[in-house]
N, CA, C and O atoms as a printed pandas DataFrame, in Angstrom:
     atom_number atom_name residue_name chain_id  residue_number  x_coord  y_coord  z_coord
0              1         N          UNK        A               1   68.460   34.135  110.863
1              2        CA          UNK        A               1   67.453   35.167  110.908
2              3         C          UNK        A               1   68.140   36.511  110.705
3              4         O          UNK        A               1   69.023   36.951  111.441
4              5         N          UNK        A               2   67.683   37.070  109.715
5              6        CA          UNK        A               2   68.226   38.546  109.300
6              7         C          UNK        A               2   67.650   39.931  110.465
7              8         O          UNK        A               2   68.586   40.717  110.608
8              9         N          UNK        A               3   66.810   40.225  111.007
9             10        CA          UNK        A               3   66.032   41.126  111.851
10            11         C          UNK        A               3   66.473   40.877  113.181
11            12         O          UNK        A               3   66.023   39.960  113.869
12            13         N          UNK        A               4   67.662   41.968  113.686
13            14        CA          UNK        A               4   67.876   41.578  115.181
14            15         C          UNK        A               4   66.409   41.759  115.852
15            16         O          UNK        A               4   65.948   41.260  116.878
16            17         N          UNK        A               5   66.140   42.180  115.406
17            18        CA          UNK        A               5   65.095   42.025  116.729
18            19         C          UNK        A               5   64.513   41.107  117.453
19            20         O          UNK        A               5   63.763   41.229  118.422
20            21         N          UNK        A               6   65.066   39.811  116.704
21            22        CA          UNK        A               6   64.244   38.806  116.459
22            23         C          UNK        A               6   65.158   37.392  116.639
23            24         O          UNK        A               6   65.623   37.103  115.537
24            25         N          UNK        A               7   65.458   36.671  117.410
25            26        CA          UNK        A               7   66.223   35.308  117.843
26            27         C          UNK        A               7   65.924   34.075  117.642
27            28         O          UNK        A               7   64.768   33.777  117.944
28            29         N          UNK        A               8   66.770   33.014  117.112
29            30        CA          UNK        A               8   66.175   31.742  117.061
30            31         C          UNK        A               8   66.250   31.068  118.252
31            32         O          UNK        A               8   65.619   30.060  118.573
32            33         N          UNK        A               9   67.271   31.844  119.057
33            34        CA          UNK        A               9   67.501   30.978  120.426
34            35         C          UNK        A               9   66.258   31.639  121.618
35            36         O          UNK        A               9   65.712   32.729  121.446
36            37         N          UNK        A              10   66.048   30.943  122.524
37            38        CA          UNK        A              10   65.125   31.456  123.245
38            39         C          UNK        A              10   65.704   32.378  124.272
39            40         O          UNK        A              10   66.488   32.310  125.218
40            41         N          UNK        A              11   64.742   33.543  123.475
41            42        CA          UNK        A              11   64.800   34.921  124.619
42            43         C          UNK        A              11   64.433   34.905  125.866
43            44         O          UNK        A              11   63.855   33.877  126.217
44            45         N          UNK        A              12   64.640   36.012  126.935
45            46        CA          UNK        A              12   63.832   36.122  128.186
46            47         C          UNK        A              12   63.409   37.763  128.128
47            48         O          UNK        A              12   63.766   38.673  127.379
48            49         N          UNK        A              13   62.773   37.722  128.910
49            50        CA          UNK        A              13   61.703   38.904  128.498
50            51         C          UNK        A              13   62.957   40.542  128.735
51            52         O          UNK        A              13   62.884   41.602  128.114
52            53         N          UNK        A              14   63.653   40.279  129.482
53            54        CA          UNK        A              14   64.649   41.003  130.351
54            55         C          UNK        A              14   65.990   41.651  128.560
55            56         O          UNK        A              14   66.399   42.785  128.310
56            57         N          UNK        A              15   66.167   40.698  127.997
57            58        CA          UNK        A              15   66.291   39.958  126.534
58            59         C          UNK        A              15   65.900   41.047  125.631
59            60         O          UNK        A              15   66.524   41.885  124.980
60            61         N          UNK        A              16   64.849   40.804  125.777
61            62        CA          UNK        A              16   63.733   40.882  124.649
62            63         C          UNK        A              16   63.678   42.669  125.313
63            64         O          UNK        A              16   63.963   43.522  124.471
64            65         N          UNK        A              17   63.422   43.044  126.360
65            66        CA          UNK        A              17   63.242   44.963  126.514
66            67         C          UNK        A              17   64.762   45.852  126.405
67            68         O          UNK        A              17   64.951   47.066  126.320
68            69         N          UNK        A              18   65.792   44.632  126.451
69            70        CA          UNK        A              18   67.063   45.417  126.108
70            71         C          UNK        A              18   66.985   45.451  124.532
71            72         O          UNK        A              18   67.273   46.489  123.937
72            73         N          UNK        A              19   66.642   44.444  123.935
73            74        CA          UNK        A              19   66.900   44.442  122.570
74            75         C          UNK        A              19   65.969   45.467  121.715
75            76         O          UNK        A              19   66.400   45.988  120.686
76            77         N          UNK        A              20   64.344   45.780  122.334
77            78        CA          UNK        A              20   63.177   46.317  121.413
78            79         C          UNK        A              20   63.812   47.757  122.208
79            80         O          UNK        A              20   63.492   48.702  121.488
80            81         N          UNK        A              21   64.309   48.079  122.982
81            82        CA          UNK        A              21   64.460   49.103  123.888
82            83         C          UNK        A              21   63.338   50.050  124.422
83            84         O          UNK        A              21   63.161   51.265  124.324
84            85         N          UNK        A              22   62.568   48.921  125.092
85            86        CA          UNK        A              22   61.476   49.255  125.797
86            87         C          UNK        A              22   61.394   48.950  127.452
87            88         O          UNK        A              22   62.168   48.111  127.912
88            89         N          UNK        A              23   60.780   49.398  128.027
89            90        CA          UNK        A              23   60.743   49.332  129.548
90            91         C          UNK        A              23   60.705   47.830  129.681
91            92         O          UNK        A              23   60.115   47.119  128.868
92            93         N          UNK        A              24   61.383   47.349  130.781
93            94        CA          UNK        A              24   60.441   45.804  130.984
94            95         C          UNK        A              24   59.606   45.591  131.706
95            96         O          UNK        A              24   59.444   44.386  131.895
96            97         N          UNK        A              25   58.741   46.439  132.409
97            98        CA          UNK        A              25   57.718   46.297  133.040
98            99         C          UNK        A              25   56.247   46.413  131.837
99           100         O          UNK        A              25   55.153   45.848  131.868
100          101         N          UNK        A              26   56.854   47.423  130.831
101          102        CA          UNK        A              26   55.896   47.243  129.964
102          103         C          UNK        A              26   55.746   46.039  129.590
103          104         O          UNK        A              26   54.633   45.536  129.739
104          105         N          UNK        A              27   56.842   45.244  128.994
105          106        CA          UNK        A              27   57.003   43.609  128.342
106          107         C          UNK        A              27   56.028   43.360  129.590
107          108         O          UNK        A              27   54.819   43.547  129.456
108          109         N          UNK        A              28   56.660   42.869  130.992
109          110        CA          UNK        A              28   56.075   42.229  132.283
110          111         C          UNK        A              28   54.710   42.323  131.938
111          112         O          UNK        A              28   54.131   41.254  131.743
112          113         N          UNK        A              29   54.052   43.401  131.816
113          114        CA          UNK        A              29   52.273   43.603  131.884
114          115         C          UNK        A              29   51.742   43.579  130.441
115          116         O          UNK        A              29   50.627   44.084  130.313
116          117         N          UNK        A              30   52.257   43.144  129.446
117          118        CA          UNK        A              30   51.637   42.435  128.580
118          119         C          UNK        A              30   51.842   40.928  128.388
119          120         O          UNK        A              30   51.274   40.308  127.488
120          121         N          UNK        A              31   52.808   40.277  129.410
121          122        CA          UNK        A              31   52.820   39.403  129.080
122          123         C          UNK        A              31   51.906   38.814  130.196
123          124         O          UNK        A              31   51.085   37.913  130.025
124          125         N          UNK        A              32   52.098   39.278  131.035
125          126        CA          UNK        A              32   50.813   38.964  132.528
126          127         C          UNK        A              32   49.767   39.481  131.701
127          128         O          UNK        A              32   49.667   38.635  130.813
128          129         N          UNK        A              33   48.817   40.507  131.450
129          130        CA          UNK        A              33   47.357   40.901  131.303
130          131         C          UNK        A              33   47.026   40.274  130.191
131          132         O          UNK        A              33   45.865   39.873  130.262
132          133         N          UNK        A              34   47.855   39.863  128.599
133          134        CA          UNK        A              34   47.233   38.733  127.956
134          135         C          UNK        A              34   47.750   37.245  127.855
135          136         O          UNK        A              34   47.756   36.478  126.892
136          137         N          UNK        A              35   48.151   37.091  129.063
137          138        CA          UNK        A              35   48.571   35.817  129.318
138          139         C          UNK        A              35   48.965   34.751  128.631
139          140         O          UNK        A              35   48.629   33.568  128.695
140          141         N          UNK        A              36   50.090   35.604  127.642
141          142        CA          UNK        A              36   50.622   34.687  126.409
142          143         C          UNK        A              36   51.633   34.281  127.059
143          144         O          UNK        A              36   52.381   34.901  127.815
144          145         N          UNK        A              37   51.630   32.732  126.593
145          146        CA          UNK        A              37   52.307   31.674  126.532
146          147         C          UNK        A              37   54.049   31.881  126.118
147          148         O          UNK        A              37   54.606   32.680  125.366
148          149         N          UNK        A              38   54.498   30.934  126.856
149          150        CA          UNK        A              38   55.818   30.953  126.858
150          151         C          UNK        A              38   56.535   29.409  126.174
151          152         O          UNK        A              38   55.952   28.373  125.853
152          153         N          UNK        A              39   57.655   29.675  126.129
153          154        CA          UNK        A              39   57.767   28.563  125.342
154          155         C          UNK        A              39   58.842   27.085  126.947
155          156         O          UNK        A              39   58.832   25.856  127.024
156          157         N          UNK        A              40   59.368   27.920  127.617
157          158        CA          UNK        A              40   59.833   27.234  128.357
158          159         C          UNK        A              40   60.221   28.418  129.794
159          160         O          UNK        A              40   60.470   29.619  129.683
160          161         N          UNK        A              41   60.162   27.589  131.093
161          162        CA          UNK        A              41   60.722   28.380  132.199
162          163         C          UNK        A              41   61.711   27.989  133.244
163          164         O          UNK        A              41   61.591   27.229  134.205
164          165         N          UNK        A              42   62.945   28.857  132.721
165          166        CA          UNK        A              42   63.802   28.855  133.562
166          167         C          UNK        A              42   63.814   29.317  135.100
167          168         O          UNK        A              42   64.402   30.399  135.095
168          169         N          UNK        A              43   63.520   29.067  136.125
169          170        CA          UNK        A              43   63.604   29.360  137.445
170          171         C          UNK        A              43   62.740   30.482  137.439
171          172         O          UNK        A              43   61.625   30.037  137.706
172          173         N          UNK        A              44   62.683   31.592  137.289
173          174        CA          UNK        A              44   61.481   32.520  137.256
174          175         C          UNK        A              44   61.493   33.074  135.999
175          176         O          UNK        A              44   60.502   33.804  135.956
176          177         N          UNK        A              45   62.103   33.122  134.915
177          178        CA          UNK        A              45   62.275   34.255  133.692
178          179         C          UNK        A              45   61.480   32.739  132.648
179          180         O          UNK        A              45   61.823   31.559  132.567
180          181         N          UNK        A              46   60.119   33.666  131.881
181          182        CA          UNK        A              46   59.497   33.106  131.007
182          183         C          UNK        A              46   60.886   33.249  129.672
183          184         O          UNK        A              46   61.651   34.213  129.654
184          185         N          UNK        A              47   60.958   32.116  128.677
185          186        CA          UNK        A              47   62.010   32.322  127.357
186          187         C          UNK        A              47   61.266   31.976  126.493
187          188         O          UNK        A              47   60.714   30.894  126.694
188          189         N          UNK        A              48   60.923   32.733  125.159
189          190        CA          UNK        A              48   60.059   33.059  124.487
190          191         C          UNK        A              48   61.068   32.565  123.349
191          192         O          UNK        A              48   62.282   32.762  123.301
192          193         N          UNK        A              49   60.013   31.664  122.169
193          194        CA          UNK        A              49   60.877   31.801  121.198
194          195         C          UNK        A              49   60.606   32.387  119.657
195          196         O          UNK        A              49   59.891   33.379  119.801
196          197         N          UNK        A              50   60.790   32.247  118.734
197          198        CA          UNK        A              50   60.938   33.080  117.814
198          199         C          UNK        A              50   59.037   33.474  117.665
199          200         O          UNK        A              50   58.422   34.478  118.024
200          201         N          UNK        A              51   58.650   32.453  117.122
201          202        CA          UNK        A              51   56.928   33.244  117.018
202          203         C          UNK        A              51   56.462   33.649  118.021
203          204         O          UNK        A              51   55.521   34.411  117.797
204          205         N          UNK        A              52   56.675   33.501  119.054
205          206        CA          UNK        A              52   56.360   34.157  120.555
206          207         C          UNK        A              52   56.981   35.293  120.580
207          208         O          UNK        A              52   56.558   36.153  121.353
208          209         N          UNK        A              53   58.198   35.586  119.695
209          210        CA          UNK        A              53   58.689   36.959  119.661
210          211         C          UNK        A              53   58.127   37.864  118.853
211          212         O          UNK        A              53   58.093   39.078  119.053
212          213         N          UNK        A              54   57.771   37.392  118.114
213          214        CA          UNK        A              54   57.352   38.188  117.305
214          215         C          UNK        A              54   55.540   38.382  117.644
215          216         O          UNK        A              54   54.916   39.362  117.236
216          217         N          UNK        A              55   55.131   37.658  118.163
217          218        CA          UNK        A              55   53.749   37.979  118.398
218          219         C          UNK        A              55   53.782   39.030  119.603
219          220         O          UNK        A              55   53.065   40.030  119.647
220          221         N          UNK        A              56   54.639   38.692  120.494
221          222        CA          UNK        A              56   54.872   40.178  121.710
222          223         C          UNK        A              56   55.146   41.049  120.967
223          224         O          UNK        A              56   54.327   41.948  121.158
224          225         N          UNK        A              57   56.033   41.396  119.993
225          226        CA          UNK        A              57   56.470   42.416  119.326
226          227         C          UNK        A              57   55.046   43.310  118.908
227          228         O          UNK        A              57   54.785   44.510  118.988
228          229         N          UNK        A              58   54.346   42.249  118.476
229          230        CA          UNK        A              58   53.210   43.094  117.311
230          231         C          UNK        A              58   52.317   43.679  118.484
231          232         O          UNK        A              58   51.366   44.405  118.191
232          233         N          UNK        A              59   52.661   43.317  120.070
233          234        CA          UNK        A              59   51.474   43.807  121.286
234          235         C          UNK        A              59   51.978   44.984  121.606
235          236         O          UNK        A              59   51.261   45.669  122.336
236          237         N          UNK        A              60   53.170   45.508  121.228
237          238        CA          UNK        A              60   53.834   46.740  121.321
238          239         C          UNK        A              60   53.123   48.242  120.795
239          240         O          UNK        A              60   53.331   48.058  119.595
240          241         N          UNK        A              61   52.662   49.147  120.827
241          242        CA          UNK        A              61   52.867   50.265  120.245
242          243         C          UNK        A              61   53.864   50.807  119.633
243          244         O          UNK        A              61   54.732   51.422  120.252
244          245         N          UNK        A              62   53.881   50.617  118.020
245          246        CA          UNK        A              62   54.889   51.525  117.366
246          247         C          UNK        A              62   54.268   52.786  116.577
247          248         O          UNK        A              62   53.192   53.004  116.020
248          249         N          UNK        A              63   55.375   53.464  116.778
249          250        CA          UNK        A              63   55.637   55.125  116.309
250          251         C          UNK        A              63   55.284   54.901  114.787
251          252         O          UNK        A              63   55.741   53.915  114.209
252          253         N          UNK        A              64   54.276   56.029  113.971
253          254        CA          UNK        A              64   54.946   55.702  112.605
254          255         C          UNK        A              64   55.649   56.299  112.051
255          256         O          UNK        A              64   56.202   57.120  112.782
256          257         N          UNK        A              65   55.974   56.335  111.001
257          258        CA          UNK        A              65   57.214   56.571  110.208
258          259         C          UNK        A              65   57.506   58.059  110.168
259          260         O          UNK        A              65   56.420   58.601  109.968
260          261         N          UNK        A              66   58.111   58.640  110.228
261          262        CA          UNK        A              66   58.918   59.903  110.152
262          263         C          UNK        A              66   57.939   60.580  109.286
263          264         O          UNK        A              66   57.098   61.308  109.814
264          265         N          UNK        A              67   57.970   60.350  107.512
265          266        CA          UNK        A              67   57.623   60.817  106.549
266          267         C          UNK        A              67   56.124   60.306  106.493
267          268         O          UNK        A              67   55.523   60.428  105.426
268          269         N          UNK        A              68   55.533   59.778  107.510
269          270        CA          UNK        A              68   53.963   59.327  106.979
270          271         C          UNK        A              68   53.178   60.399  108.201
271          272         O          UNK        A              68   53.663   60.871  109.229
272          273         N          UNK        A              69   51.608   60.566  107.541
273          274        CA          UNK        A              69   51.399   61.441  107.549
274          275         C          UNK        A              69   50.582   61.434  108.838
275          276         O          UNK        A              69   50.348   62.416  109.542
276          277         N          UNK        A              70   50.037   59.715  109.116
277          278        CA          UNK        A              70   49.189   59.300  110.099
278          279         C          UNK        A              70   49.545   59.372  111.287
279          280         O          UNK        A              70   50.698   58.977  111.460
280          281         N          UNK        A              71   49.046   59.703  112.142
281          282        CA          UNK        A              71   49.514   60.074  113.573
282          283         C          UNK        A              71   49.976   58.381  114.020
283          284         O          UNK        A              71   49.462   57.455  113.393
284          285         N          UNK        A              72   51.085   58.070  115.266
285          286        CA          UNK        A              72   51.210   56.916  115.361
286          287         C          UNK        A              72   50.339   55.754  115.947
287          288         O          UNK        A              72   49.317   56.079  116.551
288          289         N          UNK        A              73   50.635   54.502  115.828
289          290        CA          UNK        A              73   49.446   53.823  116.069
290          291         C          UNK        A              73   49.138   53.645  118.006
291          292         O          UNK        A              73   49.695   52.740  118.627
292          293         N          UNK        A              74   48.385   54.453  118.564
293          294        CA          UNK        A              74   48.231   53.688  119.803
294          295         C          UNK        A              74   47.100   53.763  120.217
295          296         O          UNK        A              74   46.320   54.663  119.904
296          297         N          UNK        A              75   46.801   52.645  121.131
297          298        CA          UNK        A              75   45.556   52.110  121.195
298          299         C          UNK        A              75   44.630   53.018  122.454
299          300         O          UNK        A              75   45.076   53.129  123.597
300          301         N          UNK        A              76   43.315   53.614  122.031
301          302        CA          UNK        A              76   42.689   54.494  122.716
302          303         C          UNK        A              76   42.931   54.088  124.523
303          304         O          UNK        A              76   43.335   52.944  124.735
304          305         N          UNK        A              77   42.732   54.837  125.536
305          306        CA          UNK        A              77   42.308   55.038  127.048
306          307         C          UNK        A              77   40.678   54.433  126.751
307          308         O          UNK        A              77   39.733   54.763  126.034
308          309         N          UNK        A              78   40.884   53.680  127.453
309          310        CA          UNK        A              78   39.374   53.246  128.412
310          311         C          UNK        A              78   38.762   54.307  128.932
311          312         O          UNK        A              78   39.244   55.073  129.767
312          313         N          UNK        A              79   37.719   54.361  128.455
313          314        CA          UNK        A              79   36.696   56.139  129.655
314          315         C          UNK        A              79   36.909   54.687  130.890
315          316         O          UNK        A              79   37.269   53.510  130.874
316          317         N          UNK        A              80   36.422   55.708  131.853
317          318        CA          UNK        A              80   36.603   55.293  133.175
318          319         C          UNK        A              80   35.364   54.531  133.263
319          320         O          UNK        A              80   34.386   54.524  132.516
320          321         N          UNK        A              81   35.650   53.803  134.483
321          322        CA          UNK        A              81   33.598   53.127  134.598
322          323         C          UNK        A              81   33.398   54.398  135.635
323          324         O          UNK        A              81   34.186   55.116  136.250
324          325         N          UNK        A              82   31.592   54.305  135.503
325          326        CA          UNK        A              82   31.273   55.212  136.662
326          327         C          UNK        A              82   31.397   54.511  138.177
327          328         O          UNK        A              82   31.791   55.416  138.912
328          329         N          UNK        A              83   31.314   53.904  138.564
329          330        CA          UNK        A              83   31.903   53.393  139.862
330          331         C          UNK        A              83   33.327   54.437  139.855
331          332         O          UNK        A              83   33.319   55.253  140.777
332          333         N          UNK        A              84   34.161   54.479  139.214
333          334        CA          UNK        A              84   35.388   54.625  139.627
334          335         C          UNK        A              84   35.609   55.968  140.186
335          336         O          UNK        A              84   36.147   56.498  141.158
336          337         N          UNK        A              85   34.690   56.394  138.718
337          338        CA          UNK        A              85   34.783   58.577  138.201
338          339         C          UNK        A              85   33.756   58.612  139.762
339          340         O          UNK        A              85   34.158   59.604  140.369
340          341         N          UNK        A              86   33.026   58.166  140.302
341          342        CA          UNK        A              86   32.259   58.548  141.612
342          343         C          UNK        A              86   33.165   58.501  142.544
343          344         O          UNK        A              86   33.339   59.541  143.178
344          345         N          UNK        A              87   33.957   57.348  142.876
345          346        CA          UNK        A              87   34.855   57.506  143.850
346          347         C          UNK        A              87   36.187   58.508  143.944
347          348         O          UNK        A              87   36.993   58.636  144.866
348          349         N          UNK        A              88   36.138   58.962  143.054
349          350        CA          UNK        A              88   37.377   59.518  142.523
350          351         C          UNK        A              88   36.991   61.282  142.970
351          352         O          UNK        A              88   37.628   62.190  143.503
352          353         N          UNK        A              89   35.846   61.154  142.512
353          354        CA          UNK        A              89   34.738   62.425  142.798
354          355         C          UNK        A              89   34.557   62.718  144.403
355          356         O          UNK        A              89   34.483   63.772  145.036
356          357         N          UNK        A              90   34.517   61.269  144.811
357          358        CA          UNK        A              90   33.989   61.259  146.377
358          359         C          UNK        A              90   35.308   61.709  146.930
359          360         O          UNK        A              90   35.342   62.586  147.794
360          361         N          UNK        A              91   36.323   61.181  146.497
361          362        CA          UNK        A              91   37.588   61.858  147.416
362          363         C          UNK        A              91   38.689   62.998  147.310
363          364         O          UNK        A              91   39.641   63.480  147.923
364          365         N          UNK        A              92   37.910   63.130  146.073
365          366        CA          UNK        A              92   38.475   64.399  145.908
366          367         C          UNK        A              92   37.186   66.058  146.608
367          368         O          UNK        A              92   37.268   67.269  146.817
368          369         N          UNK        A              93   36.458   65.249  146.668
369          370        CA          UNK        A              93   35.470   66.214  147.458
370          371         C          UNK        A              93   36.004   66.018  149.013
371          372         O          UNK        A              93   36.437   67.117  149.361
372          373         N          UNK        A              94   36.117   65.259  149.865
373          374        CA          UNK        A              94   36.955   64.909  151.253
374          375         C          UNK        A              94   38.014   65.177  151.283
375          376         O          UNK        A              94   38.425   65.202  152.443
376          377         N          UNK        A              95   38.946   65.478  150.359
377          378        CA          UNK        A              95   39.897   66.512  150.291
378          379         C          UNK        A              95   40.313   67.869  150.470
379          380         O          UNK        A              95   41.202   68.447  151.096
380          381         N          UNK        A              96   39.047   68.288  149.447
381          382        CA          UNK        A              96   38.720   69.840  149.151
382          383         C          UNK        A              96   38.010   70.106  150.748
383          384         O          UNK        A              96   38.224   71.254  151.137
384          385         N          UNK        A              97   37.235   69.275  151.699
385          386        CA          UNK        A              97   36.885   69.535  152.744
386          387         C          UNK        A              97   37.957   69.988  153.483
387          388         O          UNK        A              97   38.193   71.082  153.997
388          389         N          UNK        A              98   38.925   68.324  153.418
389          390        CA          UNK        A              98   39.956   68.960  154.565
390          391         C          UNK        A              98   40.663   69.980  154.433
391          392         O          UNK        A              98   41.228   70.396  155.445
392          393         N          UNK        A              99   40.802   70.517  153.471
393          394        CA          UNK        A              99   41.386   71.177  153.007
394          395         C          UNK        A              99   41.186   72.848  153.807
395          396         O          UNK        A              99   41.960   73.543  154.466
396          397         N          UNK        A             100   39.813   73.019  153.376
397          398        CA          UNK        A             100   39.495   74.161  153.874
398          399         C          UNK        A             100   39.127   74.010  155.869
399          400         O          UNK        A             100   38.816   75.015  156.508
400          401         N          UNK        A             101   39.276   72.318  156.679
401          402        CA          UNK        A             101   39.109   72.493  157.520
402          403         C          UNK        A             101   40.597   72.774  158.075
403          404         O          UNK        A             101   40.765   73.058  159.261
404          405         N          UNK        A             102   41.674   72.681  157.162
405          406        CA          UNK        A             102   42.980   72.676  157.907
406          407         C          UNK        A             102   42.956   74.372  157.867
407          408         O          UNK        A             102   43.315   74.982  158.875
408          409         N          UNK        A             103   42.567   75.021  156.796
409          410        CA          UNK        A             103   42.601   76.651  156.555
410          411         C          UNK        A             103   42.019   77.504  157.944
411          412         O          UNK        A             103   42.583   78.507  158.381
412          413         N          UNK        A             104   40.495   76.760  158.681
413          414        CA          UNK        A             104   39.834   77.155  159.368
414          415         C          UNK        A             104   41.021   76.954  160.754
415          416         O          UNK        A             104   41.445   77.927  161.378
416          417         N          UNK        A             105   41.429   75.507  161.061
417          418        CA          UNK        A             105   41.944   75.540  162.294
418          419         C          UNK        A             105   43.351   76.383  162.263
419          420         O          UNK        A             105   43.984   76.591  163.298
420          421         N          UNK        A             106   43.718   76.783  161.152
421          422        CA          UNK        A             106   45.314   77.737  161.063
422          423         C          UNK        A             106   44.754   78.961  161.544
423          424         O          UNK        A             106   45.333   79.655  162.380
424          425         N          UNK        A             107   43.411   79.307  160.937
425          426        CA          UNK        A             107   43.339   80.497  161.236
426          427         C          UNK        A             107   42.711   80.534  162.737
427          428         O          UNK        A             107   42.631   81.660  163.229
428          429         N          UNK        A             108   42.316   79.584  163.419
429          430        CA          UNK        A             108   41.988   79.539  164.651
430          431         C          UNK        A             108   43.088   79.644  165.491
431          432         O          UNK        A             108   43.032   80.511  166.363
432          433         N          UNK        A             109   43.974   79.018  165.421
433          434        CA          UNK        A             109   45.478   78.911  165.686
434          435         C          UNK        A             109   45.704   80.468  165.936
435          436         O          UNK        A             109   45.657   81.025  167.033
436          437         N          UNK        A             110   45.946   81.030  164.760
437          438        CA          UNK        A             110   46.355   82.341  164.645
438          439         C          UNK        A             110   45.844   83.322  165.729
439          440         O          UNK        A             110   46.557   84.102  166.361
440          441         N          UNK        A             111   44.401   83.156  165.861
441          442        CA          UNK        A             111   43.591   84.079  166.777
442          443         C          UNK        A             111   43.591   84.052  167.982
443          444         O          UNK        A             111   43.542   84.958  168.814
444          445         N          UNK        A             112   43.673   82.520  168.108
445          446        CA          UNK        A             112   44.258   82.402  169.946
446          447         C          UNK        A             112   45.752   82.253  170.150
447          448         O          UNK        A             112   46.184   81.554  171.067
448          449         N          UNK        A             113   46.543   82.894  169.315
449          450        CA          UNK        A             113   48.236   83.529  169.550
450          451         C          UNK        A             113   48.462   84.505  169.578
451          452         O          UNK        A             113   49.523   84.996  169.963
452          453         N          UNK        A             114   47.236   85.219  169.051
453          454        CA          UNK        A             114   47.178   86.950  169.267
454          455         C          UNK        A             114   46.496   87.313  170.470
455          456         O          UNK        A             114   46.703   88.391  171.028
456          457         N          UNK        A             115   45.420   86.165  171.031
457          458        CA          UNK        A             115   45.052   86.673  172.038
458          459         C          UNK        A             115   45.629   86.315  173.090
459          460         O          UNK        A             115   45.416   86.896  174.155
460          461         N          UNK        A             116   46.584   85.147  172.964
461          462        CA          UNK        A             116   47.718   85.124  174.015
462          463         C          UNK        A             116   48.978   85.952  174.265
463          464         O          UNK        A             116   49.845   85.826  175.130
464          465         N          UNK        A             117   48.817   86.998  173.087
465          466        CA          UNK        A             117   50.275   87.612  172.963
466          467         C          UNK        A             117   49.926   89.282  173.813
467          468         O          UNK        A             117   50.716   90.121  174.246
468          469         N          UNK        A             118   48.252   89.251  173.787
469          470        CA          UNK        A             118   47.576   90.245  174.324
470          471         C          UNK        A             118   47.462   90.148  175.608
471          472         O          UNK        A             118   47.308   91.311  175.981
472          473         N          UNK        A             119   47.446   89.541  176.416
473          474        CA          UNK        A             119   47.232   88.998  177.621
474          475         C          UNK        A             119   48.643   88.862  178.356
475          476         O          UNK        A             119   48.705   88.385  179.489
């Protein structure tokens, strides 16, 4: 096989993010969330072999080319569900509360240290 990127012997994923020089947690969560197949398992490390390499490869986001003109290829953000954007809303509003209740008791603080400093 001419393309290092690419092995006839069976890779492990650990392998495979030193060689593409990508995170391996990225590899880890594409190979968990589309639950592609492995070709054999050694004690805990899935070993992937050549078309299995190359089909992870193509689940990758690549950059494009220097001289091309198209922005690179990556795949849009999910809008949020509304369940989520509400909760997200909800606690960031219980925040902004405490927020201003920690402001109120500092400044309460403050007023009964002046009136102890008066006394």
């Amino acid at each position: 096989m001419d393309d290092p990127r690419f092995s006839a012997a069976l890779a492990s994923v650990s392998e495979l993010a030193d060689r593409w020089h990508v995170p391996l947690h990225q590899l880890t969560y594409l190979i968990r969330t589309r639950k592609l197949p492995y070709a054999q398992l050694a004690g805990t490390a899935r070993l992937f072999d050549t078309s299995q390499q190359f089909a992870l490869y193509e689940l990758l986001p690549h950059p494009a080319p220097a001289d091309s003109p198209t922005p690179p290829t990556v795949r849009p953000i999910r809008p949020m569900r509304r369940s989520h954007r509400a909760q997200l809303e909800a606690a960031e509003a219980k925040i902004k509360a405490l927020g201003d209740t920690i402001v109120a008791m500092q400044e309460e603080l403050a007023r009964l240290q002046r009136e102890g400093q008066k006394a």
